[in-house]
KEKOL-936221 format. One line per field, with one value per residue (C-alpha): x, y, z; residue number from 1. Coordinates in steps of 0.2 Angstrom, whole numbers, plus 5000, padded with zeros to 4 digits. Last residue first. Layout:
BEGIN
c1	X ...
c2	Y ...
c3	Z ...
pos	NUM ...
This chain:
BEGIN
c1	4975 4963 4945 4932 4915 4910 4907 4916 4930 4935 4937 4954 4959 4978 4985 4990 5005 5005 5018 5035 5033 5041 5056 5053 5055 5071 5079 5072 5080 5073 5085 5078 5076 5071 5060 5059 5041 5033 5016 5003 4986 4983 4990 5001 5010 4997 5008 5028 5039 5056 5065 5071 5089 5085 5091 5098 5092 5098 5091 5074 5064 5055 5046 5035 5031 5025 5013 5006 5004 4994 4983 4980 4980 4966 4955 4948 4944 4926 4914 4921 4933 4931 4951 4967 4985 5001 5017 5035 5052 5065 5080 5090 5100 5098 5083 5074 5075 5058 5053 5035 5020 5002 4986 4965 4950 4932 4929 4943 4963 4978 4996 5012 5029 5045 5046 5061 5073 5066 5083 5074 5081 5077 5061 5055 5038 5041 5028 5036 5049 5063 5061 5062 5080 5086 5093 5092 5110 5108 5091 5075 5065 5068 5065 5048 5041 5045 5039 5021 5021 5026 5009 4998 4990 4973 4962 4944 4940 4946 4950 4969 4976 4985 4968 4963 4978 4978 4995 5001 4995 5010 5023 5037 5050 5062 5058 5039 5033 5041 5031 5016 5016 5018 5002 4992 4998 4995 4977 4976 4982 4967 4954 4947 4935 4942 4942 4961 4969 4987 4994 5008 5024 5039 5027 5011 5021 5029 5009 5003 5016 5011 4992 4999 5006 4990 4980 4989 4990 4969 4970 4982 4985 4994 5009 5013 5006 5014 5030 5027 5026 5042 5052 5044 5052 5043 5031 5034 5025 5028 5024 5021 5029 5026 5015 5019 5006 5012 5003 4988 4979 4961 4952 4937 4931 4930 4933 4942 4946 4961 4962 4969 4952 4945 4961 4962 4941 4943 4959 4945 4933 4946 4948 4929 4933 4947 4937 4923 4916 4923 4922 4912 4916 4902 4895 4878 4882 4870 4856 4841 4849 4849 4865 4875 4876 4879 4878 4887 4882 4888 4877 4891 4904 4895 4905 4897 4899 4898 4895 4893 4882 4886 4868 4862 4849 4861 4867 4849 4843 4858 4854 4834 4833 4843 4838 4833 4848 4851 4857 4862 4877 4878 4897 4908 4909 4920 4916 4924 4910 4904 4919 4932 4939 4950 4966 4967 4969 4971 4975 4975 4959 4954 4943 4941 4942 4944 4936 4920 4906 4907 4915 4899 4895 4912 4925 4928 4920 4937 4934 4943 4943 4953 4970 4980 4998 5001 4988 4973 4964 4958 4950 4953 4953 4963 4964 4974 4993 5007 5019 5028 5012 4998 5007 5015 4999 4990 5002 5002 4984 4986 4999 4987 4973 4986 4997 5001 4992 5003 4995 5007 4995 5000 4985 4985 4979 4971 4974 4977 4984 4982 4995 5003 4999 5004 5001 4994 4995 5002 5009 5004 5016 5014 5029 5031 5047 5058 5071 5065 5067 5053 5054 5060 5051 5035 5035 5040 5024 5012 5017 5015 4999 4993 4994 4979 4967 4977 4960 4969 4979 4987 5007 5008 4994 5005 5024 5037 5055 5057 5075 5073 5094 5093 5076 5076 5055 5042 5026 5008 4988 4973 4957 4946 4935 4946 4956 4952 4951 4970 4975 4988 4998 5001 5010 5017 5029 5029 5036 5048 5054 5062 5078 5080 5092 5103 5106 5125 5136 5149 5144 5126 5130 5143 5132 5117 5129 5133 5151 5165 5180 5168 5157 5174 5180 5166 5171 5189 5181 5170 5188 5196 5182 5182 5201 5200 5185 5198 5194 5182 5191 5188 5182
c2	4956 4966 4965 4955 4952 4935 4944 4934 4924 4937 4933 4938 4951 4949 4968 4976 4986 5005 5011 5018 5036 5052 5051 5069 5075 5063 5071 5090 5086 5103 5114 5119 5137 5136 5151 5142 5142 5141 5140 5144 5144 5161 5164 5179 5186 5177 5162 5162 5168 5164 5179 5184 5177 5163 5144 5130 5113 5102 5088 5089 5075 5066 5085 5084 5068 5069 5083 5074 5058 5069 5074 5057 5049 5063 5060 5043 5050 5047 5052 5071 5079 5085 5078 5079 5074 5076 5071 5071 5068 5074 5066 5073 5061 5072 5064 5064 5052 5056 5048 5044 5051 5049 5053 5052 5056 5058 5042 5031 5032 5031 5030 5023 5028 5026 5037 5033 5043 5050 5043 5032 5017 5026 5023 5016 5017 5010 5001 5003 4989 4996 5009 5004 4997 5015 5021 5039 5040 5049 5038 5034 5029 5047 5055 5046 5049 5066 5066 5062 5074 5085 5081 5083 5065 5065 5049 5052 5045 5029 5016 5020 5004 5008 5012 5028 5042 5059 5067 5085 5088 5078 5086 5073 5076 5060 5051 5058 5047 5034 5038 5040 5022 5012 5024 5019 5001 5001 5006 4995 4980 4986 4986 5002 5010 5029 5031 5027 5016 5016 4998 4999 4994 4981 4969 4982 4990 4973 4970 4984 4986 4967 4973 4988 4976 4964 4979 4983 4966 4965 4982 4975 4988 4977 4985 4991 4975 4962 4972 4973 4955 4953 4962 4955 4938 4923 4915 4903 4887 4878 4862 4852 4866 4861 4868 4858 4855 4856 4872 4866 4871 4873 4858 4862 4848 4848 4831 4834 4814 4815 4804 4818 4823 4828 4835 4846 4848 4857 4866 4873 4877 4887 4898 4900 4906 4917 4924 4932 4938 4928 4937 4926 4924 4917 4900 4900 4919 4933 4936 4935 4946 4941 4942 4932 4930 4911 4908 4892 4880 4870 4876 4881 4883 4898 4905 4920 4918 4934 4942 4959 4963 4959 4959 4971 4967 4960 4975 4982 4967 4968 4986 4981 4967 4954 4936 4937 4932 4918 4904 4888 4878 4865 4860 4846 4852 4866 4880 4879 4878 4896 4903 4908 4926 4928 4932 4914 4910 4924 4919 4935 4944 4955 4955 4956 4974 4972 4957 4964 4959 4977 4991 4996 5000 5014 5011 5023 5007 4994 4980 4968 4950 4946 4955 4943 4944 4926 4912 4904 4888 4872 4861 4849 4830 4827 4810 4803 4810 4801 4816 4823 4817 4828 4843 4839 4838 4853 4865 4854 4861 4877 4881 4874 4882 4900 4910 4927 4939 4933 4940 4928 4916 4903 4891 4879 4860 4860 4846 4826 4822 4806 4795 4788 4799 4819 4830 4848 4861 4853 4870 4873 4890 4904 4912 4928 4933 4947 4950 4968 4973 4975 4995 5000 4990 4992 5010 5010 4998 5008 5025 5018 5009 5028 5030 5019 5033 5051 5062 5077 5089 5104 5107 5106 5115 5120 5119 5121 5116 5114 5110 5092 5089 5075 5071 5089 5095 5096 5096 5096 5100 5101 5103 5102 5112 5120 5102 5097 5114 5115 5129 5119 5113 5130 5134 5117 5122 5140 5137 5127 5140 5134 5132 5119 5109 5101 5080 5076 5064 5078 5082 5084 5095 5104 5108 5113 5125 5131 5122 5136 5137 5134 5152 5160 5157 5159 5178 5174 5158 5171 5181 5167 5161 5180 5180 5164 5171 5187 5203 5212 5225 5243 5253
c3	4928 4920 4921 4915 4924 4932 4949 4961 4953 4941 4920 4917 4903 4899 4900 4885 4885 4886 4873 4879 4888 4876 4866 4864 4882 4882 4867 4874 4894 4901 4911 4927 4935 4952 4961 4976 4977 4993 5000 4987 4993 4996 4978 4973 4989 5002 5004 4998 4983 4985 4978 4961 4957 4948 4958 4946 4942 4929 4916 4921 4909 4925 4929 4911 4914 4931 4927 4911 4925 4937 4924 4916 4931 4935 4923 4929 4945 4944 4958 4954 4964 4981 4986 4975 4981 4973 4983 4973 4981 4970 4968 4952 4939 4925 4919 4934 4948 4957 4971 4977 4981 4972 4977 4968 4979 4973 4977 4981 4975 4983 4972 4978 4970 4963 4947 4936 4922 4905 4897 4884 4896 4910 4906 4922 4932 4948 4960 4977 4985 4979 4990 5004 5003 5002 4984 4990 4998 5014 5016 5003 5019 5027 5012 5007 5024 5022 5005 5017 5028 5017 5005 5022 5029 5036 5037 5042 5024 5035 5017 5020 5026 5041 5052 5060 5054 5055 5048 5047 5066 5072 5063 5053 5066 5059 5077 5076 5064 5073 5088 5076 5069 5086 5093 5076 5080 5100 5091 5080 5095 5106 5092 5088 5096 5096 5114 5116 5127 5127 5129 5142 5133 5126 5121 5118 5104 5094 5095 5086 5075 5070 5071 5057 5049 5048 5043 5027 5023 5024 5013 4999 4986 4974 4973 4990 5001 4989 4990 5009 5009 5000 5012 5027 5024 5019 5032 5045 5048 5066 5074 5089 5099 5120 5135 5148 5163 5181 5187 5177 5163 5162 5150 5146 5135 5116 5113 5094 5088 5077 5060 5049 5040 5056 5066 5048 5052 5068 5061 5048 5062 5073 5056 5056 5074 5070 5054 5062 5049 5035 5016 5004 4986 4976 4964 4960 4950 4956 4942 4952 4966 4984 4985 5000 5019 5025 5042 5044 5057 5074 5083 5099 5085 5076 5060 5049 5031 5020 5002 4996 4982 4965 4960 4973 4985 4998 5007 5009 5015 5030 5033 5034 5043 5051 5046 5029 5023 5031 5021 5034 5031 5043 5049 5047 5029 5033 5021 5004 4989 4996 4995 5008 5010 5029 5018 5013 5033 5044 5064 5077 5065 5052 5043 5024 5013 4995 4995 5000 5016 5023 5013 5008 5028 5027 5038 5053 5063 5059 5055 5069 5075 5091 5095 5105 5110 5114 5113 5107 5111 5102 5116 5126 5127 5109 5102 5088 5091 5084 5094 5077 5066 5075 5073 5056 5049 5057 5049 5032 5033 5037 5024 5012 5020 5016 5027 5019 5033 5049 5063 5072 5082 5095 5091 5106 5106 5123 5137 5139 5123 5118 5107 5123 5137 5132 5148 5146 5133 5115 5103 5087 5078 5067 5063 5055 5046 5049 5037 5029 5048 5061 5065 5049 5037 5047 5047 5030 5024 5036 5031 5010 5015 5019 5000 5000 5003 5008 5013 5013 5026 5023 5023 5004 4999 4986 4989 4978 4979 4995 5002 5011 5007 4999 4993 4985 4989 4976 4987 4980 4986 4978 4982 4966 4956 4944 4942 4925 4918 4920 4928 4943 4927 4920 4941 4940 4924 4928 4945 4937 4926 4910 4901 4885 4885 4870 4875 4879 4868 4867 4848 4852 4865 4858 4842 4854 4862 4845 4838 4838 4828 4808 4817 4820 4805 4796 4788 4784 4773 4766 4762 4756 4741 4735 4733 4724 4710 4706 4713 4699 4690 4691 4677
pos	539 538 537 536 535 534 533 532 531 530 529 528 527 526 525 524 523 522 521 520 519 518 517 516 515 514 513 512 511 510 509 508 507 506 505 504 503 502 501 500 499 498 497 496 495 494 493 492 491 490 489 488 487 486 485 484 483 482 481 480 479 478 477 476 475 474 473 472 471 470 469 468 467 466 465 464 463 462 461 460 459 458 457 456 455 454 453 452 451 450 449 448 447 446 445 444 443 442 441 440 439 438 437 436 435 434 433 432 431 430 429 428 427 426 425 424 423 422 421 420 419 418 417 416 415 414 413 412 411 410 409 408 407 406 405 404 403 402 401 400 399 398 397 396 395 394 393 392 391 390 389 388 387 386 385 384 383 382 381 380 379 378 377 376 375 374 373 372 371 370 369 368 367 366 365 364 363 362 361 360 359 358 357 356 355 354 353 352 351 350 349 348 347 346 345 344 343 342 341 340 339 338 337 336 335 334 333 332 331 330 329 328 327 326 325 324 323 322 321 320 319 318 317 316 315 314 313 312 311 310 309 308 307 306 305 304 303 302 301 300 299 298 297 296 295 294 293 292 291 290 289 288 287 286 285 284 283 282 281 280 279 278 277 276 275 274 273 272 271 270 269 268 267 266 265 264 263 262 261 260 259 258 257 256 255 254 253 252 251 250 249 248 247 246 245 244 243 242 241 240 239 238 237 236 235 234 233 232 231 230 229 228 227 226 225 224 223 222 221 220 219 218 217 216 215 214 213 212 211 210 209 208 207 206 205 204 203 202 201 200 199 198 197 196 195 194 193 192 191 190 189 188 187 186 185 184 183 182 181 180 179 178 177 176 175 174 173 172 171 170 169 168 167 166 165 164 163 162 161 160 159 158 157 156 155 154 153 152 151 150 149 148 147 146 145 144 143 142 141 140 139 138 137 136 135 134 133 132 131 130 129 128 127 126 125 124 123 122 121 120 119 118 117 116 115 114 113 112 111 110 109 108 107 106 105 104 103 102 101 100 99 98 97 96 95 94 93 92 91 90 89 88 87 86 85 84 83 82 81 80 79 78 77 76 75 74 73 72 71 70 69 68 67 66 65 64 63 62 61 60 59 58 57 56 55 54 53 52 51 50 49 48 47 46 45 44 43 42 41 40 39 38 37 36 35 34 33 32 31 30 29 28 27 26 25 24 23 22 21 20 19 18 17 16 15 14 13 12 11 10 9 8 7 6 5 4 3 2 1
């Protein structure tokens, strides 16, 4: 009978065995050792292809671009060349076009200039409004405006009249805009002089005029308007009668106190200055007085805003639509300075239109293609606007430069959790009725620069479902840690899906730590009380 190898002998020979296994970590031991997060590999196409089947969107349009913000190299394309309704993502085109073509520097000025002859403390002519389309200037603003003008020359009398001057654009709502949109907030007039974004209350009309509640004046459409308890709301300035027309809910239950958008807010504005001349001690004659050959026209005071960049921020993150439409007049008059106004049959306002020209010529500087995008205002509320999800990452590409950190950028909301490793998402989203978009740039987790368009149109009234569809897709492609080609061909339209433009085919690594980490909490918003409606919302 053989003997059994001593206990020793036994313990070398295990050791012998492990060897290799005790020389080399695992890839997830090297990983974890190194400092770097384990991977997991996965088809790209497979990640958006699962996320195009969710029930949420069978009966939707939808359309998406993936693209590399470098080098333009399309990642996967769905739709992506087709046109949607873009809502408020249009604001994006505006606020790039604007940052480009203006500068983030530039700052609006609005200026009061003395026409005609100055005698003593009376001046013999027109006080002069030499607009800027400025949308941030405030009755504050105004009013220190007004101040300085009639204190720098002691002025107590005025003959003339308060006139405008320079590129004007008159008041403008534009007719591809819905009737409900009449009358809110959300979408004022616009117009060559905005004060308080052209939205007054009813406790703040000028008191040297009448107020006069007319309601029932104008039929149907109007009555129709105003039966709802949190209707629209408007005031309607007339100089020659010296009233008010105050338009507001006809409701039982509408609050005492409402909002009230101005309809023609460059002469409400006119009023306001009226009553600055008023309250300053300076008597308004109101003659005509035409200019003569030897009159001088001189600055009696000047406000001017902050610069562009901050505006656009304001414009991007909250969704302004009024700012929105003052850039694109801006456009709009840088255009028609330096050109012949285009006339165009869409019955817009001259200075949109020189805008919506202004905006496709630097469009097509960076070869974005023409029929890819449809614009009739620069705010997105036109559902006859048409932008295509490259269109639109082209926008995004050329803004975010050679280096994608371009100043542009840092102007767009941003959802970051680089600090969990799950990188950032630049981006501006557009949403209305049965339309819900996002585009942006994507830093992934492995530092990649994707530009990202999603847009869904023909979905349900409510579109509360879809932030949380687009978000699941957004999280899933933020924790890409690297990126490599497959073998297989591209696969492109009509092969597996009509709809299906391109897919690249890429193979990506997932980041596992910073998939698991997951989105930080949601923090709770304050819940304010709003001035119009009385209801709660969030701030």
């Amino acid at each position: 009978m053989r003997k059994a190898p001593p206990a020793f002998l036994l313990v070398l020979l295990l050791l012998i065995a492990l060897l290799p296994a005790l020389a080399l970590p695992s890839g997830a031991e090297a990983d974890s050792a190194s400092g770097e997060t384990p991977g997991k590999s996965v088809d790209l196409d497979a990640i958006v292809r699962n996320w195009l089947r969710i029930p949420t969107l069978a009966n939707s349009h939808v359309g998406l671009e993936l693209a590399d913000a470098k080098t333009g190299k399309i990642l996967y394309s769905y739709n992506g060349r087709r046109r949607f309704v873009p809502a408020s993502v249009v604001k994006a085109i505006t606020c790039a076009c604007a940052y480009d073509q203006l500068g983030p520097g530039f700052t609006y000025t609005t200026v009061l200039a003395g026409e005609g002859k100055l005698e003593g403390d009376r001046l013999k002519g027109n006080l002069v409004v030499v607009a800027s389309q400025d949308p941030t200037l405030s009755r504050a603003d105004l009013s220190e405006l007004v101040k300085n003008a009639v204190q720098s020359k002691g002025i107590k009398q005025i003959d003339g009249k308060i006139k405008f001057s320079g590129i004007i654009g008159g008041d403008g709502f534009n007719p591809a805009w819905l009737v409900e949109d009449w009358g809110r907030y959300w979408m004022p007039v616009s117009s060559d002089l905005v004060v308080d974004r052209n939205i007054t209350h009813t406790e703040g009309l000028p008191s040297i005029y009448r107020s006069v509640k007319a309601n029932s004046m104008h039929g149907a459409l109007f009555e129709g308007l105003l039966s709802a308890r949190y209707g629209p709301g408007w005031v309607y300035a007339d100089r020659g009668r010296r009233s008010m027309f105050v338009y507001r809910s006809n409701h039982a239950q509408s609050p005492p106190s409402v909002t009230l958008a101005v309809a023609n807010p460059d002469t409400f504005n006119t009023a306001l200055i009226e009553q600055l001349l008023h309250q300053y001690g300076v008597k308004l004659l109101n003659q005509d007085m035409p200019a003569g050959g030897g009159d001088q026209v001189y600055q009696l005071s000047a406000h001017s805003s902050k610069p562009l960049s901050g505006i656009l921020q304001t414009c991007l993150h909250k969704s302004d639509n009024l700012y929105a439409q003052q850039l694109l007049r801006t456009l709009g008059a840088k255009y028609v300075s330096g050109n012949k106004t285009e006339k165009a049959d869409s019955g817009l306002p001259e200075l949109d239109t020189a805008g919506l020209v202004a905006i496709n010529r630097w469009l097509s500087t960076f070869a974005v293609p023409g029929q890819e995008v449809l614009l009739f205002d620069g705010c997105g509320l036109a559902r006859k606007n048409g932008a295509s999800p490259h269109a639109l990452n082209m926008v995004l590409r050329h803004m975010a430069g050679e280096n994608g950190n371009g100043g542009y950028l840092a102007l767009l909301k941003a959802n970051d959790e680089s600090s969990r490793g799950r990188g950032v998402y630049r981006f501006k989203t557009g949403t209305m009725d049965t339309v819900r978009c996002i585009a942006g740039i994507l830093t992934t987790s492995g530092g990649q620069n994707l530009a990202l368009t999603i847009m869904v149109n023909d979905h349900t009234p409510s579109v509360r479902n879809l932030r949380i569809a687009m978000t699941a897709l957004i999280n899933r492609l933020r924790v890409i840690k690297t990126m490599g080609d497959l073998p297989t061909p591209i696969v492109t339209a009509g092969q597996e899906d009509p709809n299906l433009d391109i897919s690249a085919n890429t193979r990506v690594q997932i980041d596992q730590k910073a998939q698991s980490a997951g989105p930080p909490p949601p923090q709770k918003k304050p819940r304010v009380r709003h001035a119009r409606t009385g209801k709660k919302r969030h701030k």
